[in-house]
FILOTOR-439402 format. One record per residue (C-alpha): residue number from 1; x, z negated, y negated; residue in three letters. Coordinates in steps of 0.2 Angstrom, whole numbers, plus 2048, in hexadecimal, padded with zeros to 3 digits. Layout:
# residues N
<rec seq="NUM" X="X" Z="Z" Y="Y" type="Ala"/>
...
END
This chain:
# residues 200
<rec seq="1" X="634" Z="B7E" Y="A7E" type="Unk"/>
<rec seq="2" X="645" Z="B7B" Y="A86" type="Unk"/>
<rec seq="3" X="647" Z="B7C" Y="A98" type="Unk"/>
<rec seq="4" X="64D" Z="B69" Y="A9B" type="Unk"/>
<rec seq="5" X="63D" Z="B64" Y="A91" type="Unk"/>
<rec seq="6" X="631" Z="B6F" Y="A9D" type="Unk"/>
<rec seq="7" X="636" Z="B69" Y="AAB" type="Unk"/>
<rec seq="8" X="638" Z="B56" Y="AA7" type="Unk"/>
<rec seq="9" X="624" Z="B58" Y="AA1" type="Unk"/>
<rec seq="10" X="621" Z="B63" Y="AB0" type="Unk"/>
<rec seq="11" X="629" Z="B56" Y="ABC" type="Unk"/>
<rec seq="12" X="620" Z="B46" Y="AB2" type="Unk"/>
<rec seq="13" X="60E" Z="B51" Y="AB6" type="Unk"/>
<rec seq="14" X="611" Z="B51" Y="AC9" type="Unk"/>
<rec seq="15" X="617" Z="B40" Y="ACA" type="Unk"/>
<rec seq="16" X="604" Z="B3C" Y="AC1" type="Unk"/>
<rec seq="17" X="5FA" Z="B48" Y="AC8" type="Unk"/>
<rec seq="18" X="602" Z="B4A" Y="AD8" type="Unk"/>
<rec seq="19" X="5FD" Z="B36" Y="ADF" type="Unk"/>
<rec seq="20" X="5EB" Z="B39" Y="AD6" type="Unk"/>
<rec seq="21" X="5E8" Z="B46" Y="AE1" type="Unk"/>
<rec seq="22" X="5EE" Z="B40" Y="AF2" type="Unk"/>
<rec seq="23" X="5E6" Z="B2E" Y="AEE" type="Unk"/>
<rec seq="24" X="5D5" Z="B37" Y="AEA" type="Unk"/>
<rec seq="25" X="5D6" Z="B41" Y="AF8" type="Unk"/>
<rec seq="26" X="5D9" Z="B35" Y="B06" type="Unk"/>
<rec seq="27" X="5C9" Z="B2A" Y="AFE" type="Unk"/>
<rec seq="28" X="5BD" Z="B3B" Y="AFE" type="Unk"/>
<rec seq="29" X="5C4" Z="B3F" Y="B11" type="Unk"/>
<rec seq="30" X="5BE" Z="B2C" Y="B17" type="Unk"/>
<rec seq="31" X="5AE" Z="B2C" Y="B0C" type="Unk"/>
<rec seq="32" X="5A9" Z="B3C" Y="B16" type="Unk"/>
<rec seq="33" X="5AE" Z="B32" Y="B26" type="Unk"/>
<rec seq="34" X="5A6" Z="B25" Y="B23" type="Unk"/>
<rec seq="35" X="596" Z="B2C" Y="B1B" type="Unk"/>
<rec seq="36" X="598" Z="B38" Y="B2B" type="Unk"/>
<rec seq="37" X="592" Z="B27" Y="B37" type="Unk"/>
<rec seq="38" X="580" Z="B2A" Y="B2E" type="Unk"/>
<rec seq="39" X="57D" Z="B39" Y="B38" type="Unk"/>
<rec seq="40" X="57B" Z="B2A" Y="B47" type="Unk"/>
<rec seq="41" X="56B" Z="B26" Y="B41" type="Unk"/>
<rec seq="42" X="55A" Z="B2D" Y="B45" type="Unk"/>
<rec seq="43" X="559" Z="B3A" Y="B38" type="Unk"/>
<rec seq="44" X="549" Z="B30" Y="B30" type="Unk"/>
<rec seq="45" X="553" Z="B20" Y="B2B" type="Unk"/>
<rec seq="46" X="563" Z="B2D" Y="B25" type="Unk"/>
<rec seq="47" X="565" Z="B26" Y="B13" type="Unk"/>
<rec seq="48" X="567" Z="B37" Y="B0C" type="Unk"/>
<rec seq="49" X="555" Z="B3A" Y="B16" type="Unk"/>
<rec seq="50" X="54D" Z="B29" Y="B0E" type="Unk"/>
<rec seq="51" X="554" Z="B2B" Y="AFC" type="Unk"/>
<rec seq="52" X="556" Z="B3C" Y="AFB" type="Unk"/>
<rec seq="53" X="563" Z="B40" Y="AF5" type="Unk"/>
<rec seq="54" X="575" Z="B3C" Y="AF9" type="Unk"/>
<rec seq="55" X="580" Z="B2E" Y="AF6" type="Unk"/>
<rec seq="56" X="594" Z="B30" Y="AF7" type="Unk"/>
<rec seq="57" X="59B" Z="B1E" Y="B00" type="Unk"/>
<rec seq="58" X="58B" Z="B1B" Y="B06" type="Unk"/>
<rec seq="59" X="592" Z="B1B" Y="B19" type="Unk"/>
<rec seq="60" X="5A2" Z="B0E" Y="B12" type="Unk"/>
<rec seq="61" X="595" Z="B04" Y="B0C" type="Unk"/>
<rec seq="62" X="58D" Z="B02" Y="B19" type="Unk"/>
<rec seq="63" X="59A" Z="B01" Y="B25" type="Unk"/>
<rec seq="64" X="5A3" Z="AF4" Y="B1B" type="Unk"/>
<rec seq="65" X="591" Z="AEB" Y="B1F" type="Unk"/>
<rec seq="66" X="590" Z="AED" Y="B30" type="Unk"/>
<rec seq="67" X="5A3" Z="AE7" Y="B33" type="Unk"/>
<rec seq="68" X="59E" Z="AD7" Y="B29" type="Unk"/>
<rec seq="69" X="58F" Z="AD4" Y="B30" type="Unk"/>
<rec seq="70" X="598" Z="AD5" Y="B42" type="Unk"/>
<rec seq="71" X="5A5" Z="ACB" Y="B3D" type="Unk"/>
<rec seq="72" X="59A" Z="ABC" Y="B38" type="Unk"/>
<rec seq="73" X="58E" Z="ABF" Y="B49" type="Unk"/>
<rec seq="74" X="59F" Z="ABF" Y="B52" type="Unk"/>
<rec seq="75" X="5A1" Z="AAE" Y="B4B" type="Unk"/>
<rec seq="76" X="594" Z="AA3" Y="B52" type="Unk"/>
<rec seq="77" X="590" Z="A9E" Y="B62" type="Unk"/>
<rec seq="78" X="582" Z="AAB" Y="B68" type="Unk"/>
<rec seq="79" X="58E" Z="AB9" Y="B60" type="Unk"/>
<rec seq="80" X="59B" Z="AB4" Y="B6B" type="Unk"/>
<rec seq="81" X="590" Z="AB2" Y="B7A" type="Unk"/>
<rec seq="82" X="58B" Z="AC4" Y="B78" type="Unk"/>
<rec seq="83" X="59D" Z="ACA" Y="B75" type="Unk"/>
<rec seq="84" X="5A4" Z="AC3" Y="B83" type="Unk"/>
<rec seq="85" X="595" Z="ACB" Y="B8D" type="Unk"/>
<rec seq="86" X="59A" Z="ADC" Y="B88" type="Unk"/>
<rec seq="87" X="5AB" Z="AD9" Y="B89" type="Unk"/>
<rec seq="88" X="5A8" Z="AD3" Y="B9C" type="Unk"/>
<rec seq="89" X="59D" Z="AE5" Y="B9D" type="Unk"/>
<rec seq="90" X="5AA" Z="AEF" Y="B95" type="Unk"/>
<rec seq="91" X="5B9" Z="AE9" Y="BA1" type="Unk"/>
<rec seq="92" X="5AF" Z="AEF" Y="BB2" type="Unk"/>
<rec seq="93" X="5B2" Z="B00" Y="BA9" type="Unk"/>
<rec seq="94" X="5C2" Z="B06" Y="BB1" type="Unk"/>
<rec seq="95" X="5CA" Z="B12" Y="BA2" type="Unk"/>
<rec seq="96" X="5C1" Z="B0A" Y="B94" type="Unk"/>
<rec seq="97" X="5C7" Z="AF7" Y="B98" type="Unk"/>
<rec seq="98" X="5D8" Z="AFD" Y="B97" type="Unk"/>
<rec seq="99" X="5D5" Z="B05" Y="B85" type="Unk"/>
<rec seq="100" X="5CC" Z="AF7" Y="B7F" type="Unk"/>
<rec seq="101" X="5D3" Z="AE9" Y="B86" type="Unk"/>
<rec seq="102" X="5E5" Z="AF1" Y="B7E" type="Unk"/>
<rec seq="103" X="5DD" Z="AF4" Y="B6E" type="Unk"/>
<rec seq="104" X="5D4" Z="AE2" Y="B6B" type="Unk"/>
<rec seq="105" X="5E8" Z="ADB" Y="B6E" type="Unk"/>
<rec seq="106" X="5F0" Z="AE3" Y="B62" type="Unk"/>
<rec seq="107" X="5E3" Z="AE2" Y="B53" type="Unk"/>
<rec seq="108" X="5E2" Z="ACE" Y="B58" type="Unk"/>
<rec seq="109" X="5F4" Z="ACD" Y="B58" type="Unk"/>
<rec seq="110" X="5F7" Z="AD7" Y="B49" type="Unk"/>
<rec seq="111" X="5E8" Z="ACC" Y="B40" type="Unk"/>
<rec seq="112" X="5EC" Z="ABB" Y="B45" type="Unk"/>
<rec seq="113" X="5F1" Z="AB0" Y="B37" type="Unk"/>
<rec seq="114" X="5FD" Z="AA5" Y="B46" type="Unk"/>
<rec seq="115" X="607" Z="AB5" Y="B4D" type="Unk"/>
<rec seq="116" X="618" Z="ABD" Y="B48" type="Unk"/>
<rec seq="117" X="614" Z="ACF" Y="B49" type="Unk"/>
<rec seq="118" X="61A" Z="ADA" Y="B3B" type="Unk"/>
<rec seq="119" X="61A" Z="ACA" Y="B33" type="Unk"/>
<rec seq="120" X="62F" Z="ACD" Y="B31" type="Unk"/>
<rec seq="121" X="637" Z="ADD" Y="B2A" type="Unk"/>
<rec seq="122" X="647" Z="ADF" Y="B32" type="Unk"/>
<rec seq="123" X="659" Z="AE9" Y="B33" type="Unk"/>
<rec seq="124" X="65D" Z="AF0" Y="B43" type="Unk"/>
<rec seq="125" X="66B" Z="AFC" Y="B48" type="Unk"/>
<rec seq="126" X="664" Z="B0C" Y="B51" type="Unk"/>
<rec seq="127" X="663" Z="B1A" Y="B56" type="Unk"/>
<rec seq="128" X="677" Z="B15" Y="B57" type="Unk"/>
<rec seq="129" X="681" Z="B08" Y="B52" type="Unk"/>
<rec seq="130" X="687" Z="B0A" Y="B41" type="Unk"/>
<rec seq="131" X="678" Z="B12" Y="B3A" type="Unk"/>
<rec seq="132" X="66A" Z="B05" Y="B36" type="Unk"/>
<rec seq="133" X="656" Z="B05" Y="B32" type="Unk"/>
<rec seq="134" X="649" Z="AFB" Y="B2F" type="Unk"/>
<rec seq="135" X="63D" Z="AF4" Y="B3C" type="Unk"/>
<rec seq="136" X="62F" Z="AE7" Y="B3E" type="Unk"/>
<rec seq="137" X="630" Z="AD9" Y="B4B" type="Unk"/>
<rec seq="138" X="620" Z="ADB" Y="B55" type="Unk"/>
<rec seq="139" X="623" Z="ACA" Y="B60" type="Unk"/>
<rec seq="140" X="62D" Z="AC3" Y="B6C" type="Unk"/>
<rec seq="141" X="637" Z="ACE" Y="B7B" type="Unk"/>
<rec seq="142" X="62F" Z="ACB" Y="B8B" type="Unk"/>
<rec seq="143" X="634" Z="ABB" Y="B95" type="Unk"/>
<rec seq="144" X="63C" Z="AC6" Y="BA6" type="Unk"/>
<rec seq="145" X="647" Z="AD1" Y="B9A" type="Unk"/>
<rec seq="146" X="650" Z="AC2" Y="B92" type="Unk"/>
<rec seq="147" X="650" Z="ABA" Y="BA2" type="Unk"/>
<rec seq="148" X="659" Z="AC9" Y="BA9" type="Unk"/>
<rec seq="149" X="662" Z="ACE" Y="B9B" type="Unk"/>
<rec seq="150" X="669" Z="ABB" Y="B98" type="Unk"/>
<rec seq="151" X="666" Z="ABE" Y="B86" type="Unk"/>
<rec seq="152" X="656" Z="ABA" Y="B79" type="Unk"/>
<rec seq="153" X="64C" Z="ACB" Y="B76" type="Unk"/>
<rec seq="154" X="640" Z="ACF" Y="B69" type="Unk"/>
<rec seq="155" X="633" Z="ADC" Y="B68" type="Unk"/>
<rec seq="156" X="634" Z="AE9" Y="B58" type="Unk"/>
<rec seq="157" X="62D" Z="AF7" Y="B53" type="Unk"/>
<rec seq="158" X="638" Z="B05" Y="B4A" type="Unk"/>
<rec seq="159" X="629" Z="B10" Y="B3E" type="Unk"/>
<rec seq="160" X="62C" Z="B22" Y="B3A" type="Unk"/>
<rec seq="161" X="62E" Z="B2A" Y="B27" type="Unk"/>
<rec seq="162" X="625" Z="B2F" Y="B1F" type="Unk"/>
<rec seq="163" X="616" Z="B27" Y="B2D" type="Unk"/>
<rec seq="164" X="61A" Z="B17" Y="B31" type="Unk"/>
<rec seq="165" X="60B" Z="B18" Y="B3F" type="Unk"/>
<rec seq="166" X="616" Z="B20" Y="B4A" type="Unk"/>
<rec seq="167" X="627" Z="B19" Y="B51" type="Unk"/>
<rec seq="168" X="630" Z="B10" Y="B5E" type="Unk"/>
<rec seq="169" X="62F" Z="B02" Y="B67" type="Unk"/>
<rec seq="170" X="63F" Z="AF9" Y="B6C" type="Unk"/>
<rec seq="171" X="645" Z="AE7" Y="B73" type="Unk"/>
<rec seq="172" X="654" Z="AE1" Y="B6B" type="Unk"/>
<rec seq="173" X="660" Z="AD2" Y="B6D" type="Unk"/>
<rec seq="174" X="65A" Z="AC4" Y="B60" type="Unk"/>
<rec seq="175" X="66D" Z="AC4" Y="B59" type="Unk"/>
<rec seq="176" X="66E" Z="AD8" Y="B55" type="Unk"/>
<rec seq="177" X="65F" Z="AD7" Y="B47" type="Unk"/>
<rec seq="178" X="661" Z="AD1" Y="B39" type="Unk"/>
<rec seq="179" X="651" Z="AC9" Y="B30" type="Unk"/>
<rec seq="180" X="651" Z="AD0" Y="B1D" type="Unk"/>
<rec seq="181" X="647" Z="ACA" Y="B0F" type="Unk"/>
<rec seq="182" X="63C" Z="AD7" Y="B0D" type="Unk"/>
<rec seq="183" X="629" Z="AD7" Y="B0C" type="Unk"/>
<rec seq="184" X="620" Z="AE0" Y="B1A" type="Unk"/>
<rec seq="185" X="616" Z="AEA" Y="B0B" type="Unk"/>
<rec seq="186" X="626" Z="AF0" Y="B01" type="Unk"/>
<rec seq="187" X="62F" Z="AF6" Y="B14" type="Unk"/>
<rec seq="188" X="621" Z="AFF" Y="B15" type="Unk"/>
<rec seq="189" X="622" Z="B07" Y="B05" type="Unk"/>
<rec seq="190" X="634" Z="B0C" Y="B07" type="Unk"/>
<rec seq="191" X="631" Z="B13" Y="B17" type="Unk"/>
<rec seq="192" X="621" Z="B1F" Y="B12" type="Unk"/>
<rec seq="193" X="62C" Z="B22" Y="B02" type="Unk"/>
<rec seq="194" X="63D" Z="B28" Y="B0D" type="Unk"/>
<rec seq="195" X="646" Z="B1C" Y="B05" type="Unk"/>
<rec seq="196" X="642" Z="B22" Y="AF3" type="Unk"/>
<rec seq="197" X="637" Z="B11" Y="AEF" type="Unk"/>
<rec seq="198" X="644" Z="B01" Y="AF0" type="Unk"/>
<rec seq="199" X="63F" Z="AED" Y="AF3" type="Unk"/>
<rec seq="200" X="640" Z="AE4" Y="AE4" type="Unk"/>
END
């Protein structure tokens, strides 16, 4: 066998098994996880107890379930009565109203169907000019900077490759982004890709 033609096969196996791998091992480290929430239970209603024998995603399932069935409580009136109650409880504590009250914002922000966040994929120049990146508008700058600044701000956040978890937040003059046609999705796939995946 030739050497170019061991090494194109060799190349074509990685690029096959390679994403199999990673893809089946991120689903087997959140099944544990989750099937980890069972150990909350009193041992005798433990589904691995009361079937006996275990069963892998049970803990998803059910937390899929418990999610859903919060979701539809927090939707009516007596599930919104008791939410508002234990968010009234929650911020009387001083550490934990900051943590939560933070946390709740964001996912409503990021989840409403009305708001702008990461809902525009655009081109910012930074760290310096002359070198650009992609970022994601996150909202509007706030009031006292433009007011101050005499110029429209808005609110971005630049991701880091290959984790676009991580990343900066910066505020920007309206007029020095420029808003690409990009879906949020294939940014995102560039960016965990370092480039090597391109928007069609």
């Amino acid at each position: 066998m030739k050497k170019g033609i061991f090494k194109s096969y060799l190349l074509a196996g990685i690029l096959v098994l390679v994403p199999l791998w990673v893809t089946f091992s991120v689903v087997e480290y959140l099944i544990e996880k989750f099937d980890s929430f069972m150990a909350l239970l009193p041992q005798a209603y433990q589904p691995d107890i009361l079937l006996g024998f275990h069963v892998p995603g049970l803990g998803l399932v059910v937390v899929v379930l418990v999610i859903f069935f919060t979701g539809m409580l927090a939707t009516n009136f007596i599930g919104r009565y008791v939410i508002n109650l234990w968010d009234a409880i929650l911020a009387r504590i001083p550490l934990v109203r900051s943590i939560h009250a933070s946390v709740k914002t964001i996912l409503s922000t990021m989840f409403s169907s009305s708001g702008q966040s990461f809902r525009k994929v655009l081109l910012i120049e930074y760290p310096r000019k002359g070198i650009w990146t992609l970022a994601f508008q996150t909202g509007a700058g706030l009031p006292e900077v433009t007011q101050r600044l005499g110029t429209e701000m808005v609110s971005v956040f630049v991701p880091t490759t290959p984790n676009p978890t991580g990343g900066f937040l910066l505020l920007l003059p309206k007029q020095d982004v420029v808003e690409l046609n990009i879906s949020v999705d294939n940014a995102l796939k560039m960016i965990i890709s370092l480039g090597a995946i391109l928007p069609k």
